[in-house]
N, C-alpha and C positions, 0 to 999 in steps of 0.2 A: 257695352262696358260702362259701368257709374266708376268714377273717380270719387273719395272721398276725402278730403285736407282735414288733419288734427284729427284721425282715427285713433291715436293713442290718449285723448283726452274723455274727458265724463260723456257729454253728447256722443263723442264719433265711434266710442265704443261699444254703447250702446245701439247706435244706428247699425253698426259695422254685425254686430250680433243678429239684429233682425235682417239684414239685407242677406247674409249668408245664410241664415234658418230657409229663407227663401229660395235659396237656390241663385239668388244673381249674383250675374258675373263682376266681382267689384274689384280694384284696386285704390290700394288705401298709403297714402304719404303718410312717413313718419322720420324726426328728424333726432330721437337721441333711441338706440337699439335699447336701451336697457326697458323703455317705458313699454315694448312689448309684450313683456309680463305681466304689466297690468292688465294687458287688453285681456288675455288669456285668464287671469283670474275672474277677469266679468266677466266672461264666454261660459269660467267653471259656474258658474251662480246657477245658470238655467242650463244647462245641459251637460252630461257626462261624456258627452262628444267633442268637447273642448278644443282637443289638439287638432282633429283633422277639421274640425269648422274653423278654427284660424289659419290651419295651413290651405284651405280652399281660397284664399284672401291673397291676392297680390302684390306685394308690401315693396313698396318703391321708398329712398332714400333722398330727400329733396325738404326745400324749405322756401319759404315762399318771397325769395327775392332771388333765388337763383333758376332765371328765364331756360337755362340748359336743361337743368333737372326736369322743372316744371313742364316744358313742350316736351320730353319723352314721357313725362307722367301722362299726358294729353292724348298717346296715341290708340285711336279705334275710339277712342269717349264719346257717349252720348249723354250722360246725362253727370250733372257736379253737385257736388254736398259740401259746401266751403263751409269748416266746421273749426278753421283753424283758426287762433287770433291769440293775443299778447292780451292779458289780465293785468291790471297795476293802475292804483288810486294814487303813485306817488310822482308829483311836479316834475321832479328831474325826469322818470323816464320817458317824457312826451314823445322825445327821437326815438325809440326807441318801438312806440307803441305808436306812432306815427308811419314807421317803415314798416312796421308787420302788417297792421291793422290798416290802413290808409293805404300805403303801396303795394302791399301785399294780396290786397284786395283786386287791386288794379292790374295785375299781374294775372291772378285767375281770368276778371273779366275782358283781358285781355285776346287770352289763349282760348276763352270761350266764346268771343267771336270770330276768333281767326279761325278755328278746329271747328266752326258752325254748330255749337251744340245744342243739342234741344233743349235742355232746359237746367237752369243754375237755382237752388238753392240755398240760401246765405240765412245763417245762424248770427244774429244781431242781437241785441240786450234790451229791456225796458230802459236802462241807461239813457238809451238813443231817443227817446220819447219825452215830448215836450211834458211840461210840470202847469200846474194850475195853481193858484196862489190862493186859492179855494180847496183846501186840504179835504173837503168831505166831498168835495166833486170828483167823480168818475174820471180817469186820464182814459182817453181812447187813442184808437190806432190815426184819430185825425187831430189831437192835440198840439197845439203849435209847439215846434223846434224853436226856443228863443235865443239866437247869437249873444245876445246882450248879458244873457243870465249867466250867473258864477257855473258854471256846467265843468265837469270833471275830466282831467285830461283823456282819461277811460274813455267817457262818453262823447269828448267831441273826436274821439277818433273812429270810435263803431260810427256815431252819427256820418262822419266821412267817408267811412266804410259803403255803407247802406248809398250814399253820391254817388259811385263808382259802381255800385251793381243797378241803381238805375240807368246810368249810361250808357251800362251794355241792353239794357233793353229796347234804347232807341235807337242802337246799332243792330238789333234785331234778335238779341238771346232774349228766349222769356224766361222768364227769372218771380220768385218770389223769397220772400223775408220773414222771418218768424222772430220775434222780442219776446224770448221765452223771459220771467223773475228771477227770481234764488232758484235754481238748478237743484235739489232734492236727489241722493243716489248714488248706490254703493259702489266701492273700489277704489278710490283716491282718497283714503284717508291723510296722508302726509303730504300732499300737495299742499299747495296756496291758493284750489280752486274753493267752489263751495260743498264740497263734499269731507273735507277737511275742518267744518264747522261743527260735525257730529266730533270728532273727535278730543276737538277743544271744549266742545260741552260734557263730554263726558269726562274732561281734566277737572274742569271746575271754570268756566267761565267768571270772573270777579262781579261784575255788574251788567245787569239791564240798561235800556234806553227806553224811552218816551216813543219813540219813531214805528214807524209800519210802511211795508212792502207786499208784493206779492210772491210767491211761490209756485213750485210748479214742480213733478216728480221727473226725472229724466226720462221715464220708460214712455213716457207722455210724449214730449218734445220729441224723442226720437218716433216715434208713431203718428203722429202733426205731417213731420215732417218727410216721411214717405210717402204718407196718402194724399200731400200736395203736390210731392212729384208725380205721383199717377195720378192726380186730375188734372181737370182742363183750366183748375185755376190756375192764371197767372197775373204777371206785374202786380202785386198785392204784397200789402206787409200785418198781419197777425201777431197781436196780443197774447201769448202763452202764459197764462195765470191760471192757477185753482182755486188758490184763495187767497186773500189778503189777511194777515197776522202782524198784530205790532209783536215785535223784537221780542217782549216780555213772555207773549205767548207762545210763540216758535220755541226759544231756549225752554220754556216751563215744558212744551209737549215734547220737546227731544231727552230732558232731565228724566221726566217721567216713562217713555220708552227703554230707556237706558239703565233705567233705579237707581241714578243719584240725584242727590241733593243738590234742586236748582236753587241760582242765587237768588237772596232776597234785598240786595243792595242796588237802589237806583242811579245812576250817572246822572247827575244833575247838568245843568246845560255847561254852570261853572267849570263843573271837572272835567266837560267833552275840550271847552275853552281852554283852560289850562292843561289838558291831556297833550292837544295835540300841538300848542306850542313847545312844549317840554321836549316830547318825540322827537320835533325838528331840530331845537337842539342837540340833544342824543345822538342824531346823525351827522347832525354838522360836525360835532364832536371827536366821532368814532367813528362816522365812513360807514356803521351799521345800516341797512335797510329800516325804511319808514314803517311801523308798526301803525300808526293813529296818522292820516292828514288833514287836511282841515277840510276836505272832501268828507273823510269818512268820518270825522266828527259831526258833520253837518245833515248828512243824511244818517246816521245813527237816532237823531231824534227831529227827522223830517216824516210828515205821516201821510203817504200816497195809498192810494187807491185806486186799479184796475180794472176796467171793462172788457169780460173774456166771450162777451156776445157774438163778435164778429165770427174766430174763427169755428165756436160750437154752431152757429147759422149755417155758416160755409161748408162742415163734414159732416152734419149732424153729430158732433164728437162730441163727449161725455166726459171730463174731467177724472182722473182717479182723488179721491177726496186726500188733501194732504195728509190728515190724520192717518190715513192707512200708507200712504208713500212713507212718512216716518217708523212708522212699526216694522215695515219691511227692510227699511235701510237701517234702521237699529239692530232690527235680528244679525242681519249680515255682517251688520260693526261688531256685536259684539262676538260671534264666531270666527272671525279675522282676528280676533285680538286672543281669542283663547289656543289658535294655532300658531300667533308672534311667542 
């Protein structure tokens, strides 16, 4: 039996679709019912068998601070796809992204060494991957972690995360880690995830940034990450990037997928500065959610670069080229939106 946590999210549905194409036996955590319709509309994408390959899915009700739930999720498992985790660049929610992300972690690896499992899988972020101060230098999978550095409440809780699944590997789970980029990939348009960035570009995005990252198509990440469970690799952590695009370029090639007019207005550093002091205001204010933090001003026009050598060495794996993951996930946005 494979357990899967955060099946109703972009990665876990996508995993959750290839694991049941295949025929394995999975059971999948999900903690709000309604979010199981999404699963099923990414199920509808690629196959017209939709309803009975989700209903082959064993859908347990649990969440990952509750030890009760969790240990009957646990029962007959052998292998885990810890896919769940709390998303938020904003200060205040640290508790919050500390108890999911950080305890919550530790809860799996907990039950995965008690329940002796054979092997854990944990979905981590570039986030968690140290930075170079040398902006045209490659960041690898051995890049230092620096404590010292302004690092993002986000990031030092996946980083904490990725703590606790190596400790269950010295308690004896073999375990490996994948730090997939920007997540590329249709069905979660109105989320807060990354899949929610096609649809704000096709509102009209106001401005570019200076900054660059890596990307990566979900069908990817979730195909990474199966063929490491059925290999012999373990204790290892993987790079998930396909290419590296500054900000200007990713919104230009999604505008133009899309056939609207992308912006031509740059964010200067000034108005990233004064953006997201104003924000914090506005919340101090009104109690609203943090739109701009001074995280996400900072990496908006930070310019990183990834080396994806490791895990194409290790599978002989082949990137899907972003430019076509965006064409694909464009198609399907904009057919979503002509049946809203």
């Amino acid at each position: 039996m494979i357990l899967v946590t955060g099946g109703t999210g972009l990665v876990g549905s996508h995993l959750l679709y290839n694991l049941a194409s295949n025929n394995k036996k999975v059971r999948a955590i999900y903690r709000r019912e309604h979010k199981l319709d999404t699963v099923k509309k990414v199920f509808s994408y690629y196959t017209e068998h939709s309803e009975s390959l989700f209903n082959s899915i064993e859908w347990i009700e649990a969440n990952l601070t509750d030890i009760t739930a969790l240990t009957n999720a646990f029962k007959e498992v052998t292998h885990v796809y810890h896919c769940a985790a709390f998303v938020s660049f904003e200060p205040d929610k640290y508790h919050q992204l500390r108890k999911i992300n950080i305890e919550g972690t530790a809860n799996i690896v907990n039950l995965c060494v008690s329940h002796n499992i054979k092997k854990l899988c944990y979905i981590s972020s570039i986030a968690a991957i140290g930075h170079h101060t040398n902006s045209e230098k490659l960041i690898t999978e051995n890049t230092h972690w620096n404590t010292e550095d302004d690092n993002s409440v986000y990031a030092i809780t996946k980083y904490g995360a990725e703590i606790e699944v190596w400790r269950g590997t010295q308690e004896g789970v073999d375990a490996v880690i994948v730090n997939p980029g920007i997540i590329v990939g249709p069905g979660f348009w109105k989320g807060a995830g990354s899949s929610s960035l096609i649809r704000l570009i096709y509102k009209g995005v106001p401005y570019y940034t200076n900054g660059s990252t890596g990307y990566v198509g979900v069908w990817d990440v979730a195909s990474v990450m199966q063929q490491l469970m059925e290999s012999n690799i373990k204790n290892e952590g993987f790079i998930l990037v396909s290419d590296n695009l500054t900000f200007k370029n990713f919104i230009y090639k999604i505008a133009n997928a899309l056939k609207v007019e992308p912006t031509k207005k740059k964010a200067s550093t000034f108005l990233l500065e004064l953006g997201w002091r104003l924000d914090w205001l506005r919340h101090k204010l009104t109690g609203k959610r943090r739109q701009l933090s001074k995280h996400t001003a900072k990496s908006a026009r930070q310019r990183t670069l990834y080396d994806n050598s490791k895990i194409k060495n290790a599978l002989d794996f082949q990137f899907t080229p972003i430019d076509e993951v965006i064409e694909k996930t464009s198609k399907l946005f904009l057919e979503d939106i002509k049946k809203d």
